[in-house]
C-alpha positions in Angstrom: 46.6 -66.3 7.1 44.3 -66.1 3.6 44.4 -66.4 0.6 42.8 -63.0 -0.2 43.0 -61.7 3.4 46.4 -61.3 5.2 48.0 -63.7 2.7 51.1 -63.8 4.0 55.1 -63.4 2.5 55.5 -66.6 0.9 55.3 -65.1 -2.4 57.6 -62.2 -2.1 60.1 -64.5 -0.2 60.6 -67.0 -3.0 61.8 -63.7 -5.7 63.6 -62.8 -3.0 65.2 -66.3 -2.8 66.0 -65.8 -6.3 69.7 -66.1 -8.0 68.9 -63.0 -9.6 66.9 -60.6 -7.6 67.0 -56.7 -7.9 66.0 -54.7 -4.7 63.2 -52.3 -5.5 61.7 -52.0 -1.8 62.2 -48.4 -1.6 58.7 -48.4 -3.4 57.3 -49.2 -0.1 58.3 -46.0 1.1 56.4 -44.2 -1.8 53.3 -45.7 -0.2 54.1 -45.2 3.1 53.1 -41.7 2.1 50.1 -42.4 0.9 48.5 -44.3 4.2 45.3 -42.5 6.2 45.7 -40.0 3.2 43.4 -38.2 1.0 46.2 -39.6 -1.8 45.8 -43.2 -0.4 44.6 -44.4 -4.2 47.1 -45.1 -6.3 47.2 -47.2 -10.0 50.5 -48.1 -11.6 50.2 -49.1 -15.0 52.9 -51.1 -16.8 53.3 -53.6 -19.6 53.1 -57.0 -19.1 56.2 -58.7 -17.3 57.5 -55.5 -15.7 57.5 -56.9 -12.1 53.9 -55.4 -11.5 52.8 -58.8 -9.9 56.2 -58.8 -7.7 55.7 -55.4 -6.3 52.2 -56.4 -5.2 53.6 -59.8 -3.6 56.3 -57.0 -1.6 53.8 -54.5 -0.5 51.6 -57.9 0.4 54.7 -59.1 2.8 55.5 -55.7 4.6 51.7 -54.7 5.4 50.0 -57.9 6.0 49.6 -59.0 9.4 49.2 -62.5 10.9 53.0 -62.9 9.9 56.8 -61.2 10.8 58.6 -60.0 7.8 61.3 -58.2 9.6 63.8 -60.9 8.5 63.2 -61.0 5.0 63.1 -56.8 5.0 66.3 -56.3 6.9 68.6 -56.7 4.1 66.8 -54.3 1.8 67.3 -50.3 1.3 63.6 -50.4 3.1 65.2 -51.5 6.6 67.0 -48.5 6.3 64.1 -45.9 6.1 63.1 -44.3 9.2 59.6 -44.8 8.6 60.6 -48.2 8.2 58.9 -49.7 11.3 56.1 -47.8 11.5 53.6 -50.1 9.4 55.6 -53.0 8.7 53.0 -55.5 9.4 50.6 -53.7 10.8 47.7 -53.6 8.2 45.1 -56.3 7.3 45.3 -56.8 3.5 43.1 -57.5 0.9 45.2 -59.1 -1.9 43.4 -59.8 -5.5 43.8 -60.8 -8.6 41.5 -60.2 -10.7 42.5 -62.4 -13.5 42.7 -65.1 -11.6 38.9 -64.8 -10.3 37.7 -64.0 -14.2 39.1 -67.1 -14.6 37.3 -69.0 -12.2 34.1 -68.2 -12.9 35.0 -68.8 -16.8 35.4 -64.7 -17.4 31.5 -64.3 -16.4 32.1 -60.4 -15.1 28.8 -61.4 -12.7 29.8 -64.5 -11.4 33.1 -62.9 -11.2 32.2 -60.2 -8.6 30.0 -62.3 -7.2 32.3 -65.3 -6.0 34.8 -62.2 -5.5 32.9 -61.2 -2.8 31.9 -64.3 -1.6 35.3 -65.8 -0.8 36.8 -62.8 0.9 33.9 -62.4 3.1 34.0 -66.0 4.3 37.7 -64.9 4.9 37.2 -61.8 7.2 34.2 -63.6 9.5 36.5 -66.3 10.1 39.4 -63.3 11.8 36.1 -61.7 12.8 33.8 -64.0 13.9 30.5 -62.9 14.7 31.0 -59.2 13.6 29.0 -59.8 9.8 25.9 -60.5 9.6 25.0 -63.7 7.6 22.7 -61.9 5.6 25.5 -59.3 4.3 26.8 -60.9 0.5 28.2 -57.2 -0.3 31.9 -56.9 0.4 31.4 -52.7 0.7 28.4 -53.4 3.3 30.8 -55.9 5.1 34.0 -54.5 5.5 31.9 -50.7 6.6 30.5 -53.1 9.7 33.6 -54.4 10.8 35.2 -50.7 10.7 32.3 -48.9 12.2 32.9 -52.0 15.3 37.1 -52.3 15.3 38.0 -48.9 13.5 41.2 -51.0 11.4 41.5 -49.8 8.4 42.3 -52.4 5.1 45.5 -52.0 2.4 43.7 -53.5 -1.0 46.8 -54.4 -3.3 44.4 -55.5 -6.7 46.7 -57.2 -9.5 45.8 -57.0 -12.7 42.9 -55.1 -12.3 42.4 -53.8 -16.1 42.3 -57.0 -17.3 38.7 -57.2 -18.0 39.0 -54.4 -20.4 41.4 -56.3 -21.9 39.7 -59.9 -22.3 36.1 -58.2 -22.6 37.3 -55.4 -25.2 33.7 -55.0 -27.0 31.3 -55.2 -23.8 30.9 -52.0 -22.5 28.3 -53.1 -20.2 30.5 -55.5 -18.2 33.4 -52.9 -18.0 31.0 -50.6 -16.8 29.7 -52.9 -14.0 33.3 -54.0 -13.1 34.2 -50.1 -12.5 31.5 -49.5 -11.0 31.9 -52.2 -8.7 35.5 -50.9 -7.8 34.5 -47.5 -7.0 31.4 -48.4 -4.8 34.3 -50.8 -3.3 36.9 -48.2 -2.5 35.5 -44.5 -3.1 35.0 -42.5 -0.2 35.2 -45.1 2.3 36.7 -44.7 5.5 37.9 -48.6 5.6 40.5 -47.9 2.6 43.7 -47.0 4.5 45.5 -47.3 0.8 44.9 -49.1 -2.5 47.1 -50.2 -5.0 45.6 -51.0 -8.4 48.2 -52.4 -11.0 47.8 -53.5 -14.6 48.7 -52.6 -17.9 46.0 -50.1 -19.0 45.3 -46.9 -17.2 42.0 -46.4 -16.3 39.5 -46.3 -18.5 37.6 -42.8 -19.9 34.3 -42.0 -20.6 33.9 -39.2 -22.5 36.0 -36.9 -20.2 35.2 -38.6 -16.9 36.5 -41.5 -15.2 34.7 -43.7 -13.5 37.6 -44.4 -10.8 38.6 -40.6 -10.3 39.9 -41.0 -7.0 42.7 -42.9 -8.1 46.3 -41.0 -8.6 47.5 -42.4 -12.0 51.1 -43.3 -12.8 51.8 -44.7 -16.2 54.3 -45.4 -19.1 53.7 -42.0 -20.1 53.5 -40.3 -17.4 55.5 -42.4 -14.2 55.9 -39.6 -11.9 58.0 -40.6 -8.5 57.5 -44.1 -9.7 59.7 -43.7 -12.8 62.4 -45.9 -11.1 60.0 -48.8 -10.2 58.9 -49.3 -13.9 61.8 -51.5 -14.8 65.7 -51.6 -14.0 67.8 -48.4 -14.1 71.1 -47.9 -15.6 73.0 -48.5 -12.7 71.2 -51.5 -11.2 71.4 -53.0 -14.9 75.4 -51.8 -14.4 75.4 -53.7 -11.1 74.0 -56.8 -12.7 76.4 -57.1 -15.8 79.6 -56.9 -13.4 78.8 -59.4 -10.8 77.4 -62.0 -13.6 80.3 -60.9 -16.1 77.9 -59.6 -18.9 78.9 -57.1 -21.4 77.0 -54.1 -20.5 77.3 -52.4 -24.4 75.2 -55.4 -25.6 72.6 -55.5 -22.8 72.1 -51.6 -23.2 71.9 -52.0 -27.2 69.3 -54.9 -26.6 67.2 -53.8 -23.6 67.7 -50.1 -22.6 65.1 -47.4 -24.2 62.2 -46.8 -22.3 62.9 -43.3 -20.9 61.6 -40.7 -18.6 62.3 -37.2 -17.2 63.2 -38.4 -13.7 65.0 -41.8 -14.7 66.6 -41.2 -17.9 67.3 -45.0 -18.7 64.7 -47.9 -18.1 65.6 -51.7 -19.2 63.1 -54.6 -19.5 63.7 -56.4 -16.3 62.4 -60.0 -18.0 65.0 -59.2 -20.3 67.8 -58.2 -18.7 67.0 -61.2 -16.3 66.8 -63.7 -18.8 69.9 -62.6 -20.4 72.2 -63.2 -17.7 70.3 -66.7 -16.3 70.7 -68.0 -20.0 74.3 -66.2 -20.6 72.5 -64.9 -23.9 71.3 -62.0 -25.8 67.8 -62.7 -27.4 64.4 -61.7 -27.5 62.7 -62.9 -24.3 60.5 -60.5 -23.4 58.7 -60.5 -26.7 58.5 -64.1 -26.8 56.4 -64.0 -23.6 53.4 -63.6 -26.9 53.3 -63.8 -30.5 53.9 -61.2 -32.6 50.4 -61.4 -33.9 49.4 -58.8 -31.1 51.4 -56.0 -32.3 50.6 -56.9 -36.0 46.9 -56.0 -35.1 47.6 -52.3 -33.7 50.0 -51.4 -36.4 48.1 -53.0 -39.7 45.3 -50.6 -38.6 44.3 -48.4 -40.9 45.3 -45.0 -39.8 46.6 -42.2 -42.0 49.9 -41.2 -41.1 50.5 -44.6 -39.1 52.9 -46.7 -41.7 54.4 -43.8 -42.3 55.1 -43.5 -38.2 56.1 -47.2 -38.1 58.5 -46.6 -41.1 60.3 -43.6 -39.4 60.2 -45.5 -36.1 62.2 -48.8 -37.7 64.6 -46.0 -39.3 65.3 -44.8 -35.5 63.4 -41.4 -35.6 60.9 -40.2 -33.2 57.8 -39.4 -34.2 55.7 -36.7 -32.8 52.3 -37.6 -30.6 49.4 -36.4 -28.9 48.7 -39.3 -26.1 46.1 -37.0 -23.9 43.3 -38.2 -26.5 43.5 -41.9 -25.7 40.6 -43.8 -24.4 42.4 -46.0 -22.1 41.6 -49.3 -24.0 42.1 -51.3 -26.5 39.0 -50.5 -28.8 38.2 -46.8 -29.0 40.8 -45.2 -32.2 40.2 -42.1 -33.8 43.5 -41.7 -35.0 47.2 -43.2 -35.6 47.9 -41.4 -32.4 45.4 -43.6 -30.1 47.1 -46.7 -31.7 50.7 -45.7 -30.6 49.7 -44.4 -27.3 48.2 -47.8 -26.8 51.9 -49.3 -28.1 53.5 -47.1 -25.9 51.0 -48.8 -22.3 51.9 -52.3 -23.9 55.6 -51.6 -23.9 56.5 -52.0 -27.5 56.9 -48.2 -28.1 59.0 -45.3 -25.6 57.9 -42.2 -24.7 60.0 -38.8 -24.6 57.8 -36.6 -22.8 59.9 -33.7 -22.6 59.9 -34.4 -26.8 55.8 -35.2 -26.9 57.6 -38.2 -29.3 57.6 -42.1 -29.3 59.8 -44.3 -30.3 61.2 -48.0 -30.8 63.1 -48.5 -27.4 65.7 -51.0 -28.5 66.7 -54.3 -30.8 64.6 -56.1 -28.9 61.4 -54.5 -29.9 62.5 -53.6 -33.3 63.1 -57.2 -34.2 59.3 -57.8 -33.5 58.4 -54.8 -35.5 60.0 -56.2 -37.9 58.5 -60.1 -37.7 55.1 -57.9 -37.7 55.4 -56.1 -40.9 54.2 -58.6 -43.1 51.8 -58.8 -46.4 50.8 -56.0 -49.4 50.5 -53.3 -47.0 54.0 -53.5 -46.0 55.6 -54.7 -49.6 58.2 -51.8 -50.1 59.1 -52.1 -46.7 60.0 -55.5 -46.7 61.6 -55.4 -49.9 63.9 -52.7 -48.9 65.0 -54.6 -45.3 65.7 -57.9 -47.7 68.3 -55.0 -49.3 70.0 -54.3 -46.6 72.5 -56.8 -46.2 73.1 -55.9 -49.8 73.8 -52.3 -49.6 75.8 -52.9 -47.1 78.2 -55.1 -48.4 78.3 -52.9 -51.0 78.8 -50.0 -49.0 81.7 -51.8 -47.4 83.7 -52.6 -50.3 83.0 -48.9 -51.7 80.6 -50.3 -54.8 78.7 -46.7 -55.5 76.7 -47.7 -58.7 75.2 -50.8 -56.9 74.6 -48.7 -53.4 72.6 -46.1 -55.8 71.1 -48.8 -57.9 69.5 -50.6 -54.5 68.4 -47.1 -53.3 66.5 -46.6 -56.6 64.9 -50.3 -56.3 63.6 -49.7 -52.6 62.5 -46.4 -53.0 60.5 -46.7 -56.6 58.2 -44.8 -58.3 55.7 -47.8 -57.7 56.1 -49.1 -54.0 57.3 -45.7 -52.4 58.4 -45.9 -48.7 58.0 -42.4 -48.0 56.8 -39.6 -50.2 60.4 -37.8 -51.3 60.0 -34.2 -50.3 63.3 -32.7 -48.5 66.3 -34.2 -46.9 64.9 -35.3 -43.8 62.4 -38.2 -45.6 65.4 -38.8 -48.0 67.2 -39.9 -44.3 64.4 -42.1 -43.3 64.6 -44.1 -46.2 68.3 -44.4 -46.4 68.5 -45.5 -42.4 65.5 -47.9 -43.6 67.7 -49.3 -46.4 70.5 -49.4 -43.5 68.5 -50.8 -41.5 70.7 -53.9 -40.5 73.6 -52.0 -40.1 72.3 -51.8 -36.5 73.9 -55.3 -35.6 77.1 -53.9 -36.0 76.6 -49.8 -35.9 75.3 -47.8 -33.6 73.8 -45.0 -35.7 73.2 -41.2 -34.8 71.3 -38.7 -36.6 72.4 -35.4 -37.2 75.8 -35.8 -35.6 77.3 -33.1 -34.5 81.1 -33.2 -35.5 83.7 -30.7 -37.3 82.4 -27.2 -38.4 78.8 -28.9 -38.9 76.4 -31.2 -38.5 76.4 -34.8 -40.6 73.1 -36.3 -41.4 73.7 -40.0 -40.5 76.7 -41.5 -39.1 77.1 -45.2 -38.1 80.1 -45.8 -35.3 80.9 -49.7 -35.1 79.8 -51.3 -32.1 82.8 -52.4 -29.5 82.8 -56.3 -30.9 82.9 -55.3 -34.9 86.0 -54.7 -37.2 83.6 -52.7 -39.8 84.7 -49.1 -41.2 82.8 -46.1 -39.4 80.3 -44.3 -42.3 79.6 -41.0 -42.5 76.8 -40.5 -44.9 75.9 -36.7 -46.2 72.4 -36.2 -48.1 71.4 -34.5 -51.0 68.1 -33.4 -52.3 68.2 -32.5 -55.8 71.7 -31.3 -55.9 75.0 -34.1 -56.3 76.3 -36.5 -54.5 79.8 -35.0 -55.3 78.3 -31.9 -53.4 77.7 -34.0 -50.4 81.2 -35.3 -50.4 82.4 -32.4 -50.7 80.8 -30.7 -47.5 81.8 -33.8 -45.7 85.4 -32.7 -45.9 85.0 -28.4 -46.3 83.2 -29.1 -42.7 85.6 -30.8 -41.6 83.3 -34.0 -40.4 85.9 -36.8 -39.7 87.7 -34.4 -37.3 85.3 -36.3 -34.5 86.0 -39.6 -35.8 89.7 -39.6 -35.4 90.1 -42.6 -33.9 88.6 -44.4 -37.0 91.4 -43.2 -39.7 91.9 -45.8 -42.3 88.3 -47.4 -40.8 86.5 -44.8 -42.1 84.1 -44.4 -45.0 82.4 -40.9 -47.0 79.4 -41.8 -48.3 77.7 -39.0 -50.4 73.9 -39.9 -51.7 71.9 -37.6 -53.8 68.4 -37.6 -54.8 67.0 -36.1 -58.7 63.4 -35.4 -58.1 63.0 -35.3 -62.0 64.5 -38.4 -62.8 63.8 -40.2 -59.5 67.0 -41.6 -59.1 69.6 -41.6 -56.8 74.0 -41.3 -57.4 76.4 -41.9 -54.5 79.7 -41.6 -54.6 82.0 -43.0 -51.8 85.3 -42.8 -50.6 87.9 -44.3 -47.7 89.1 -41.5 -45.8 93.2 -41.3 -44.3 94.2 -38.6 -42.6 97.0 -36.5 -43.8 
């Protein structure tokens, strides 16, 4: 046993030791697939803290020989695959992390691949002695000797493998000697029984090319049959909250939102994880690095980014083209390359099926909203300090002040959004609402009565606040808005809310920039 070659399952039997430990082994049977393959490459991007480092530990234990992992399978969904057998520990693999050798050697991306080499060579003439030549320093040139004598083929599990287009951002040069080192490594060589690259990034473009082509690429926006591996699913979060007695309405309100085609719901598994262990809803996954690193992406200046951000913190989705990204951390030629980058680091969701992104959850939105600081971001801070405010006055059915805040967020001088129909109108009142998500779950365009209401907010399971359904006007009356409210019959939906419920009617007069509102406590007759 190694520590880069056949290093064992002491890893992946500590998570598995675990109070809290969710079974995703059935990713092993994904791979199994892939083995002796033309599809034997395989790179799983995902941001940081999403169990990338536990799923190599996992693949590590059930491939690498020179130890038995039946035990520590046998209670897993993976025992009960048919295939199960088959390779379980019957590979020699080749286990890096390449973060941990940039380290090393003092991130030097020479003396990196060099002592790279150097230690993992040492390793496979000590389980074959005599089979490489002394004179052979190139792990390639090695590893094609041994095969071309014993005919085994190697499982390379790489960790973190992006991570030098991460710490080396500006120099090209070394990310191009890194890749290239990788490919000459893997491509088209007989000795690669599979490969599993993960990191954050998918692999980086040049021009149109890439340098690793061989590779299959699964990432946050695109996850493919990996989609349930990315984080916890619905039900296994489900599973979690009932055996360690955790309200499940909170953990999906702060953790839930990353979303795909095949796996509709996706929670932060730090999160969820940290949660239960410290019987507390917080931000943990975000505290894992300072806000500073988001404040970067979205301070750049972009046009049409604020204005994404802005809608984003109102709970819209925003509309994106993520096939132009570079993959990295530099290259921006538009707002969209900055929030497809958001979307790899986990701070931002992807609909696919929509081509739109989106904040997944409170989580993330309270470090949106630490990030937002200084002149560029003046109105919007100015209209969050409001919200508690308008609220309140909301609540006790204060119109004049609810308008008067409105006009004060949204002035002529430090503008949110540009005023142009009802739907920016809605961005800037959810903006202004924008703490009514502690107690409200809010839905947009919700469909109830003989229409459609622009924003309503439905009190969460723990609050005693009134239910609001609030009707926009552009350049009409907030009487009107009332007034369609109850001719369409809105509150029909929202029965179970009589004498909790509130009207809220807000207009908008283009020519004299103001707003009116007009509210009123519904009761059933």
């Amino acid at each position: 046993m190694g520590v880069y070659l056949d290093p064992g399952n002491d890893n992946f039997e500590m998570a598995c030791r675990s109070e809290i430990y969710v079974d995703k082994t059935e990713l092993i049977n994904q791979t199994n697939q892939r083995i002796g393959t033309q599809q034997r490459f395989i790179c799983i991007s995902r941001p940081r803290r999403f169990g990338k480092s536990m799923a190599a530990y996992m693949l590590a234990a059930y491939y690498g020989k020179d130890c038995d992992s039946s035990e520590l399978f046998a209670p897993y969904k993976i025992a009960r695959d048919p295939g199960y057998k088959e390779h379980l520990n019957r590979y020699h693999v080749i286990l890096l992390n390449i973060q941990n050798f940039l380290s090393i050697t003092e991130y030097s991306v020479d003396d990196m691949i060099a002592y790279l080499q150097e230690e993992v060579i040492e390793e496979l003439r000590e389980v074959f002695p005599g089979r490489i030549p002394e004179r052979v320093k190139n792990l390639g040139v090695a590893l094609d000797k041994l095969y071309s004598k014993t005919k085994e083929g190697f499982i390379f599990i790489i960790d973190e493998w992006d991570c030098i287009l991460r710490d080396q951002q500006y120099n090209t040069d070394d990310q191009k000697k890194y890749l290239d080192f990788i490919r000459n490594l893997l491509k088209d060589k007989a000795y690669v029984s599979l490969a599993y690259m993960t990191g954050i990034l998918p692999i980086k473009k040049y021009g149109t090319h890439s340098a690793l082509n061989m590779f299959d690429e699964y990432s946050m926006t695109n996850p493919g049959e990996y989609a349930a591996f990315v984080g916890f699913t619905e039900k296994e979060v489900k599973d979690l909250c009932e055996k360690y007695q955790a309200d499940f309405d909170t953990m999906k309100s702060w953790y839930d939102g990353y979303t795909f085609q095949q796996v509709p719901h996706m929670y932060n598994p730090k999160s969820v994880v940290d949660s239960i262990w410290r019987k507390s809803f917080a931000s943990y996954w975000t505290q894992t690095e300072t806000y500073e690193a988001l404040k970067i992406y979205i301070d750049l200046n972009y046009d049409g980014l604020k204005d994404a951000i802005v809608k984003m913190l109102a709970g819209e989705h925003v509309e994106i083209n993520t096939e132009r990204f570079q993959n990295d951390m530099t290259t921006f030629e538009s707002k969209d390359d900055v929030l497809t980058l958001l979307i790899h680091l986990g701070y931002l969701a992807f609909d696919k099926g929509e081509s739109a992104v989106f904040i997944p959850n409170a989580e993330i939105r309270g470090e949106f909203r630490n990030a937002i600081t200084g002149e560029h971001w003046k109105d919007v801070i100015e209209a969050l300090k409001q919200s508690d405010r308008l609220l309140q006055a909301t609540w006790v059915e204060d119109a004049e002040t609810v308008a008067e805040i409105l006009d004060a967020v949204h002035s002529e001088n430090t503008s949110i959004l540009t005023y142009n129909d009802e739907n920016s109108l809605s961005c800037v009142i959810a903006i202004a609402y924008y703490n009514a998500m502690k107690e409200y779950t809010k839905v947009r365009e919700f469909p109830t009565g003989k229409g459609i209401a622009d924003l309503v907010y439905l009190p969460k399971k723990h609050s005693d606040k009134p239910a609001m359904i609030v009707e926009l006007k552009y350049d009409k009356s907030a009487e009107g808005a009332i007034a369609q409210i109850k001719e369409k019959k809105y509150m029909e939906s929202l029965r179970e809310y009589h004498g909790n419920l509130l009207l809220v009617g807000i207009n908008y007069d283009k020519e004299s920039k103001t707003h009116a509102c007009v509210i009123e406590k519904w009761e059933s007759v």
